[in-house]
C-alpha positions in Angstrom: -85.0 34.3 99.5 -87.1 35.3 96.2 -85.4 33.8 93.4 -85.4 36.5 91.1 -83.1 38.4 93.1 -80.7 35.6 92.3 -81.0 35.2 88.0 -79.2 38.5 87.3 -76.2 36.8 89.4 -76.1 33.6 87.4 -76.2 35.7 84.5 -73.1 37.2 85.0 -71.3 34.1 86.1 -71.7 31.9 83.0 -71.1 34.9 81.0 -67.3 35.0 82.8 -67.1 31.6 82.1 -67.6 31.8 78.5 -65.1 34.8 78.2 -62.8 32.7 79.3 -63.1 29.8 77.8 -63.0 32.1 74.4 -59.9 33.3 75.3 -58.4 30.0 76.0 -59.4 28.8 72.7 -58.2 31.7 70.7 -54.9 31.7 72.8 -54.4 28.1 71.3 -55.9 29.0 68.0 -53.1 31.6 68.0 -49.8 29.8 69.4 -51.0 26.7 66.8 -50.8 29.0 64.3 -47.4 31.2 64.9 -46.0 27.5 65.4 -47.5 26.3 61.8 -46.4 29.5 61.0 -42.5 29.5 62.2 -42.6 25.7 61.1 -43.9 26.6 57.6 -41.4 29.6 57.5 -38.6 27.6 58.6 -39.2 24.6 56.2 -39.5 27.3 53.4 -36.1 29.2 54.6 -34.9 25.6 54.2 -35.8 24.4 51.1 -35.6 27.7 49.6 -32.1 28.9 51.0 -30.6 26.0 51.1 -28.1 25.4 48.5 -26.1 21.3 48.2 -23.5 23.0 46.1 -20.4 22.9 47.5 -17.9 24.5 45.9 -14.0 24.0 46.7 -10.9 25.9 46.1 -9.6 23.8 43.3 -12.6 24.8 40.7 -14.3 22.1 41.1 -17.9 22.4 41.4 -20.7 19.3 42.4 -24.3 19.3 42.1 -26.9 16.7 43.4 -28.8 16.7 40.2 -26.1 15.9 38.0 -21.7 15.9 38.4 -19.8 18.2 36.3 -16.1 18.6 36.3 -14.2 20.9 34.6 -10.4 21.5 34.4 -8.2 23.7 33.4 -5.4 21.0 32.3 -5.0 22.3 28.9 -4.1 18.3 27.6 -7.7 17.5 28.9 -8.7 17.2 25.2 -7.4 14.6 22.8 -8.2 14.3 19.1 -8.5 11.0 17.9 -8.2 11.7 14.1 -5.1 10.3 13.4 -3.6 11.1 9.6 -1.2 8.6 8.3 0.2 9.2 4.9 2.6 7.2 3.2 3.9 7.6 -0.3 4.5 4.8 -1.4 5.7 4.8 -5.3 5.6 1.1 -5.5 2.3 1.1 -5.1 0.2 4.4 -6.5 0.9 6.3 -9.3 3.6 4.5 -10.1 3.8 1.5 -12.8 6.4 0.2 -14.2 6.3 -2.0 -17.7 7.9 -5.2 -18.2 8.9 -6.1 -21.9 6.2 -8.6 -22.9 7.6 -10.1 -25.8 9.5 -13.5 -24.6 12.8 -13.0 -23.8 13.2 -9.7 -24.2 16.1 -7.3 -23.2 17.0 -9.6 -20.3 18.2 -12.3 -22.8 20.4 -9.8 -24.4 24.0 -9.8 -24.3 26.3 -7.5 -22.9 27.7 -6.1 -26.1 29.2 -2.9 -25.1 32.8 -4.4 -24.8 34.4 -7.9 -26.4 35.2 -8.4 -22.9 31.7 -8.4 -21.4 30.4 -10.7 -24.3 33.1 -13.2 -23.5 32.6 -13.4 -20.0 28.7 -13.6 -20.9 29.7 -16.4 -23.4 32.0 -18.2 -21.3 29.6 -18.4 -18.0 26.7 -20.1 -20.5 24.5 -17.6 -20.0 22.5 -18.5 -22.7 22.4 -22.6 -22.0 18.8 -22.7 -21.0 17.3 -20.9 -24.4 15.6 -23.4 -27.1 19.0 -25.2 -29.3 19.4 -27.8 -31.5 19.1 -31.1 -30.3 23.0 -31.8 -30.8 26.2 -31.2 -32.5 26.0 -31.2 -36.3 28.3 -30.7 -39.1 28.3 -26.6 -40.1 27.1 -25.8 -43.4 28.7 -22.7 -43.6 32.0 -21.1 -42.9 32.4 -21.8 -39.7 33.7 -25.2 -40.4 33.3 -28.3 -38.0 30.4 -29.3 -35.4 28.2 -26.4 -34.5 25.1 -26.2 -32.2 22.7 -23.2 -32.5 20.6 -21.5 -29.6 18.4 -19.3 -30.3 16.6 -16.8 -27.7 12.8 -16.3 -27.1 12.5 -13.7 -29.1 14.0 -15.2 -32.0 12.4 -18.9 -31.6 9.1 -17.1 -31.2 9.7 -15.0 -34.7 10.4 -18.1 -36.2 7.7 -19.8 -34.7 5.1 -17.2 -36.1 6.7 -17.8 -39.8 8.0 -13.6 -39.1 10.1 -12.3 -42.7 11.4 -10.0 -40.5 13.1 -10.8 -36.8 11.8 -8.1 -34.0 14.8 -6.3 -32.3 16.4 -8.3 -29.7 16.8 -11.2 -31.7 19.9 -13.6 -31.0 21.4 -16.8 -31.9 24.5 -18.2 -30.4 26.5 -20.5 -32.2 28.8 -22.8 -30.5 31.8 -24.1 -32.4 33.2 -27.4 -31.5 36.0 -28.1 -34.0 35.9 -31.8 -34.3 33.5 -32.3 -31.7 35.7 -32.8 -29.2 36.0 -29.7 -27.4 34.3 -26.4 -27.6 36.6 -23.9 -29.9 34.8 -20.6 -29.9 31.1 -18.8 -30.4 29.5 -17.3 -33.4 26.5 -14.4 -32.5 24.3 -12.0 -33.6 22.2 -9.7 -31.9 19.6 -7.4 -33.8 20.0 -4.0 -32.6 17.4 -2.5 -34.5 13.8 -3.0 -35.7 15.1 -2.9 -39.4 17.9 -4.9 -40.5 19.0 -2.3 -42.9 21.2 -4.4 -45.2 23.2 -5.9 -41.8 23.9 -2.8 -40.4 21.2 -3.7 -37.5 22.7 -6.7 -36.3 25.6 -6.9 -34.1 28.3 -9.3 -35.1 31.2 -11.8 -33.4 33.3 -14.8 -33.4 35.8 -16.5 -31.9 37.4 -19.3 -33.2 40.2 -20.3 -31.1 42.6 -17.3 -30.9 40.9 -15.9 -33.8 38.1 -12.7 -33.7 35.9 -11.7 -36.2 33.8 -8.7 -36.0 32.5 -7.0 -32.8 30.4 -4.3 -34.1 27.2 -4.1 -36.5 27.5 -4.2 -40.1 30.4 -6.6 -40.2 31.3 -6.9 -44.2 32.4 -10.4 -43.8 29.3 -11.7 -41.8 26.5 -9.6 -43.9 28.0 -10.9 -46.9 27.3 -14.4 -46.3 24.5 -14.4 -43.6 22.4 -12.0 -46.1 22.7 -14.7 -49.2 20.0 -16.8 -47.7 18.0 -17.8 -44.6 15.4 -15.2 -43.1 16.4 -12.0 -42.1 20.0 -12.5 -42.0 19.7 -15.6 -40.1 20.5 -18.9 -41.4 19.7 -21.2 -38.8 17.7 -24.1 -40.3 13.9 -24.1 -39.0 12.3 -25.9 -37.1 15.5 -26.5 -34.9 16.8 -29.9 -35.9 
């Protein structure tokens, strides 16, 4: 056979073969792609239209990338500035001034009534102010053993050589008779920051059943308390 005949043939065949092999490949080429295609597309729909919020009936809504809650409970917020205020007068505003001189008002006797003063006299109210040491004979009208006490106020006028006593002065006298037994009381209590010829001091006594005074300006007791001493006082100083 002459081989020529035969070339054209051959041709042909390896030209069928190659078709097909082209076709094969591009048939992969082409499902390998719509696959990477659909996978890609599906991945995408995925991440893309996917959604990990869930959200309930109740309101309350959760995402991944953080948690809120919210509420519609209307105590859900609390203040926690708390006001106190408390008036207190004691302790602002509010101050109150003792008497600084020594003794003061609240060695005063009650001299509104003869009564009071006698029950103030009687209970010893005055037994812890400054006296004289003991009983000794009276040098003036009073008669028998006497023993003077004098209050703060007065032992301190004395005690800064004063020509005048400050108001609230007093000096209690007790009378003792013959020593043997306490008789009665002789005071004064200055009433006023000026004597004022006796009219500032209050005036009393009691000896025995006998009562002198009970008021300021006593004639009898101005008479004879203003003849001497200091300031209507005739206490002997220092306190013997």
């Amino acid at each position: 056979m002459n081989a020529h005949r035969h070339v054209p043939l051959l041709a042909a065949l390896l030209v069928t073969a190659c078709a097909g092999d082209d076709g094969s490949a591009s048939s992969t080429t082409a499902d390998t792609t719509a696959s990477a295609s659909d996978t890609a597309s599906s991945t995408s729909t995925d991440s893309e239209g996917t959604t990990d919020d869930d959200s309930t009936s109740d309101g309350t809504t959760t995402e991944d990338t953080g948690t809120t809650t919210s509420t519609s409970d209307p105590t859900a917020t609390t203040s926690d500035e708390t006001t106190s205020t408390t008036d207190d007068p004691t302790t602002t505003g509010n101050t109150t001034e003792e008497p600084t001189t020594t003794g003061g008002v609240d060695d005063l006797p009650p001299i509104d009534t003869v009564d009071n003063l006698l029950a103030w006299l009687e209970a010893k109210s005055y037994a812890d102010w400054p006296a004289e040491s003991g009983l000794h004979q009276s040098s003036g009208p009073h008669g028998g053993q006497v023993r003077t006490f004098l209050n703060d106020t007065l032992f301190d006028s004395f005690d800064q050589g004063l020509s005048a006593h400050p108001e609230g002065s007093v000096a209690v006298k007790e009378l003792w008779g013959d020593g043997n037994a306490m008789i009665g009381w002789a005071i004064e209590v200055k009433v006023q920051p000026e004597s004022a010829g006796g009219d500032g001091w209050y005036w009393y006594e009691l000896i025995g059943d006998a009562e002198y005074g009970g008021g300021t300006g006593v004639g009898l007791c101005t008479g004879c308390h203003g003849g001497g001493g200091t300031d209507y006082v005739l206490t002997p100083w220092p306190l013997q």
